[in-house]
N, C-alpha and C positions, 0 to 999 in steps of 0.2 A: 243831295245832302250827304254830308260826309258820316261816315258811320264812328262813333268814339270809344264803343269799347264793346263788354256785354252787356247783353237785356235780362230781366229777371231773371231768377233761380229757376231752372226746371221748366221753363219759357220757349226759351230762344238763345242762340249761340249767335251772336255777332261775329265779324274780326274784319275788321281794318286797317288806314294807317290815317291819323287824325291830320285834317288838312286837306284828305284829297279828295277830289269828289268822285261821286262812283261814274260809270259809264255799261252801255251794253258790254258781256262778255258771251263768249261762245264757248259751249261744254259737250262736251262727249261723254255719251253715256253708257249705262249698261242697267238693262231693266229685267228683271227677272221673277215670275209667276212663283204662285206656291206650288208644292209637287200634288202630287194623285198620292191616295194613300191606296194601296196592294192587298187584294184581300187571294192568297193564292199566285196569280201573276201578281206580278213587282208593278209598282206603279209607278205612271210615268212621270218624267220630270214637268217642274213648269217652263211654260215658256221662253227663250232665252233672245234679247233684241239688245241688238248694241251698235255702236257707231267704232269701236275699236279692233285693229287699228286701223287708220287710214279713211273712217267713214266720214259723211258729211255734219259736223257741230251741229249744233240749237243754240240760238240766240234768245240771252235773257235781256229781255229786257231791263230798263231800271223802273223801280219800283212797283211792279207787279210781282203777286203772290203766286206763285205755281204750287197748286197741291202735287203731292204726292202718295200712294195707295199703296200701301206693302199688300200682297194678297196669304192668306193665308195655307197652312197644308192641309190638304183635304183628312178625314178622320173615319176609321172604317171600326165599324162596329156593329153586333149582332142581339137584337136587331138594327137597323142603322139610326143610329143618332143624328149623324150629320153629313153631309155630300162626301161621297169618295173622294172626287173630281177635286184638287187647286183652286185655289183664284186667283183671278186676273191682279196683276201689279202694273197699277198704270204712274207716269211722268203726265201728267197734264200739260205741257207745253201750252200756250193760246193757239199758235198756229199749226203745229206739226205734235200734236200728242200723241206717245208713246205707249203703248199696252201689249202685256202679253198675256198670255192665256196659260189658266191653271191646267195642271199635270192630269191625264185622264187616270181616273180608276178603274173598277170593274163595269161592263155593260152586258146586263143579265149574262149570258154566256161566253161573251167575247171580253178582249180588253176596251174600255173606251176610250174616246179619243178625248183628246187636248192639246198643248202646247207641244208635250208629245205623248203617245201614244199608251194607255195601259197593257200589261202583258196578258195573252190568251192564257185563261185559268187553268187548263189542262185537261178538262170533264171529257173531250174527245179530241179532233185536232182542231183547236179552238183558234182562231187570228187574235191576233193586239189588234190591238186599238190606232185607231190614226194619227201621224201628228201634225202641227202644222195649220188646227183649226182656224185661224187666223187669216189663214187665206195669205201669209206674206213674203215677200221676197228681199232679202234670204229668207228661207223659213225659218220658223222659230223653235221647230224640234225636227223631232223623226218617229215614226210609227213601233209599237212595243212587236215582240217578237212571238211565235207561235208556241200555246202549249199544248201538250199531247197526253191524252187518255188511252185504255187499251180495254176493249172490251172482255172482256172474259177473263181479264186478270184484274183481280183484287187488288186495292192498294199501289198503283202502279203509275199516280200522276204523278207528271213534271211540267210545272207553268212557264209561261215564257217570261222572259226579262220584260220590265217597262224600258220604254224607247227614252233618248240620254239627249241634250242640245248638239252634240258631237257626232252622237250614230245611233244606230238603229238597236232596241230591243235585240239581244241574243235567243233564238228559237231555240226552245227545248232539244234536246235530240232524239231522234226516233227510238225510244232502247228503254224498254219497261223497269222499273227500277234506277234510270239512269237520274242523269247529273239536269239541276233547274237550269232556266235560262239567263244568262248576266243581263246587269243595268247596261242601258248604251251608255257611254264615256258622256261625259259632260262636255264643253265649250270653256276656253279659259282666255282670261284677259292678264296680262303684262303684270306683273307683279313690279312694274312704275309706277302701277294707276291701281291697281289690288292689293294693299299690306298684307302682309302672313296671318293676320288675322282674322282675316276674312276667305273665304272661298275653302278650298283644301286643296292638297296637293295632287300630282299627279304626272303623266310620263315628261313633262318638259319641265325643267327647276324652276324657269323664270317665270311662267305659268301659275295664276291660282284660278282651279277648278270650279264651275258654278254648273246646276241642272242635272247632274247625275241622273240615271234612272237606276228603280230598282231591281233586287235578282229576285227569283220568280221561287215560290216555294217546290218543294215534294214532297211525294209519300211516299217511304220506303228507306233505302239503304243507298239513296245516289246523295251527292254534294248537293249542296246548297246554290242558287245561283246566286250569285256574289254583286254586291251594287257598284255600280259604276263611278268612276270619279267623278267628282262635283257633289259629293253628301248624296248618294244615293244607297239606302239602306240591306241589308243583305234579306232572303228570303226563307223561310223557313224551312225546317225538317220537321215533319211528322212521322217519328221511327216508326207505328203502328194504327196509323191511321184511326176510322172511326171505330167506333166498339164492335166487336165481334169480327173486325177484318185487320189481323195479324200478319203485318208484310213479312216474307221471307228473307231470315237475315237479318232483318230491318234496326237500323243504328240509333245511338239514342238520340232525343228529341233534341231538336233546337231552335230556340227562339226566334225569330224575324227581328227585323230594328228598322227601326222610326228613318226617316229622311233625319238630315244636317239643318238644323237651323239655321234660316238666313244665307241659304243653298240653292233654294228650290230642289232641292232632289225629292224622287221616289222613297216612299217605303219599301222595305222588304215586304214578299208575299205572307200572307198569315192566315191562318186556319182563327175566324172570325169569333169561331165559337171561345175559344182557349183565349184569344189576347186582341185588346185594338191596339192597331196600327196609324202611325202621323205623318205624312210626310212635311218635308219643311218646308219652314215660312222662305215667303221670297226676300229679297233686298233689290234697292236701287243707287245707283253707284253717278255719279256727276262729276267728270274731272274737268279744273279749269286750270287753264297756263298758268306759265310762269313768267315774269318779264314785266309786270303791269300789276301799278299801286290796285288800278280799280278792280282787280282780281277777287281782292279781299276784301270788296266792300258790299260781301252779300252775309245774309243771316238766314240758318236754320231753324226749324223748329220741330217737335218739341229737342229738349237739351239732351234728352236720350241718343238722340241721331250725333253724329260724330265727322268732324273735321279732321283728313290727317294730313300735314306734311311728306310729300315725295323726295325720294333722292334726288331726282331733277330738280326740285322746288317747286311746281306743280303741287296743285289741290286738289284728295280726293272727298268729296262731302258722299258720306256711306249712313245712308237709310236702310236702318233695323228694323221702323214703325214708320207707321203712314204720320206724312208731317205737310211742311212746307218750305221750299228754298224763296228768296227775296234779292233779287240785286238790285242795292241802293234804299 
């Protein structure tokens, strides 16, 4: 049945061309987790699964309702309010359903795992966390990077980066007062099928960035580990650590930052007690050709979610909220 315009206010988004009837279409996606929120190591991105470019489509059927699951960023707080760790953002397809898995956060001593991995906290020489939970091929992240502690010196951790859909968690460096560990680099899709408004940027123009991980805090007078492209948030400075341990030198304070909304990236690392940490929400991304009336005869929902036109004329329907797509 032919689709004829919009559906209610704040409903559902229709678009078609009146007249034509719909037909199955095939889409290519990009599904992506919420991040790990960083509490010290940076935490890791959510999970990143895509068919772009060159992968194998999903056929929508007509007239079936495919949910769709935005996962949210994990939320570090002391005491904990709410899971470190991402969640999962699934494409429910009927036959071939899509899921990636939220971003790890801290796991007691170590970084935890997830989509990808959280960074080692630094309390001695700590590992990140694993990525790739998912068990999938490609994988859907990379493992966060190691942070490092130093016994007999005060004040002198550096966390490791959360692991990025790109690469791997940056390891702190051996070097007491030194520099935290970077977010891995995110993963990016074709800015044909990603408007500028979405993802962020990073080292290819044509590129926008998705999964960043986060940079890992320290204590002392080293840099901050810096977040990775794809909204992965930067890590903290503690110029003076906890009370009564006065780092040498030690630079003033700097705040951590939250993952990128609708990124999936990492939080920066954070001293739990002083600030909570967010990492971002996921997004899911569904592009359909161009060339064919019955392209446009599918309907999102809710109307918050967003239909854009491509320079090639291709469609990308970009999921902010868990909704649902419909063709026909």
């Amino acid at each position: 049945m032919p689709i004829l315009g919009s559906f209610g206010a704040g409903s559902a988004k229709g678009f078609g061309l009146t007249g034509k009837s719909a037909a199955p279409i095939d889409v290519d996606y990009l599904v992506v987790a919420g991040g790990g929120a960083g509490t010290y190591g940076g935490g890791g991105a959510g999970g990143y699964r895509t068919s772009f470019p060159g992968g194998t489509k999903l056929t929508l059927a007509v007239g079936t309702s495919v949910p769709i699951t935005i996962g949210a960023g994990g939320v570090s707080a002391s005491p904990q309010a709410s899971p470190y760790a991402g969640s999962n953002s699934v494409f429910a397809h009927p036959s071939t359903p899509i899921s990636s898995s939220g971003g790890g956060g801290p796991f007691g001593s170590t970084g935890g795992p997830g989509g990808s991995g959280g960074g080692g906290p630094g309390t001695s020489a700590t590992p990140g966390g694993s990525g790739n939970t998912g068990g999938y091929s490609p994988p859907e992240g990379n493992p966060g990077g190691i942070g490092r502690g130093y016994a007999g010196i005060s004040c002198s951790e550096n966390a490791g980066g959360g692991g990025g859909a790109g690469g791997a968690g940056g390891d702190a460096p051996n070097q007491p007062f030194g520099p935290g560990g970077v977010g891995g680099i995110g993963a990016g899709v074709p800015t044909d099928y990603a408007p500028a408004s979405y993802g962020t940027t990073g080292p290819s123009p044509t590129v926008r960035y998705f999964a960043g991980g986060g940079g890992g805090n320290i204590v002392g007078s080293g840099t901050v580990g810096t977040g990775g492209y794809g909204g992965g948030g930067d890590g903290r400075r503690s110029g003076y650590g906890p009370p009564g341990c006065p780092a040498p030198g030690a630079a003033p304070i700097v705040v951590g930052t939250d993952g990128t909304v609708n990124t999936g990236g990492g939080s920066g690392g954070e001293d739990v007690s002083q600030n909570i940490r967010t990492g971002g929400s996921g997004v899911v991304l569904l592009n359909v050709p161009s060339g064919n009336a019955s392209t446009e005869s599918f309907t999102i929902a809710p109307g918050t979610n967003t239909l854009v036109t491509n320079p090639d004329g291709s469609k990308t329907a970009v999921f902010t909220v868990s909704g649902t797509i419909q063709q026909g």
